[in-house]
N, C-alpha and C positions, 0 to 999 in steps of 0.2 A: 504494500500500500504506500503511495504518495503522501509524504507529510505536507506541512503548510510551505509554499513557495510563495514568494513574492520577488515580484520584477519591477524596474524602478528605470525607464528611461527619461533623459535630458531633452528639453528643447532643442534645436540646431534650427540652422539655416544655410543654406548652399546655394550654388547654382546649380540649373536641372536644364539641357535641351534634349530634345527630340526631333528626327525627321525622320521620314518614310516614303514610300510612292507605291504608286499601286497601277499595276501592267494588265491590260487586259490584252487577252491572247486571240479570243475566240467569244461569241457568243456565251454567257453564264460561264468563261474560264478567265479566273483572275490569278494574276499572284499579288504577293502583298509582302513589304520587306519593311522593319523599320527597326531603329537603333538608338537606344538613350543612355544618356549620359549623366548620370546624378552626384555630385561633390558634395558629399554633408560631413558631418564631425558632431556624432551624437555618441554618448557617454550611457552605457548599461550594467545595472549592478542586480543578479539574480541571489535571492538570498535562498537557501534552504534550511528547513528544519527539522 
């Protein structure tokens, strides 16, 4: 059995972009590709008991 856990994360703030595009090939054939990039600096303290 699991005792009492507690999880305790920080505020942050970063930069976050995204781009993507989307290919259609054919009638109802799509691809779809896309790629993010997220820079944060957030602080997690998991306790157990």
């Amino acid at each position: 059995a699991l005792g009492h856990t507690s999880l305790k994360l920080d505020d942050s703030w970063g930069l976050a972009a995204q781009a993507g595009v989307d290919v259609m090939f054919d009638s109802g054939w799509f691809l779809n590709a896309a790629a993010w990039y997220i820079d944060i600096d957030t602080e997690a303290t998991l306790d157990t008991a």
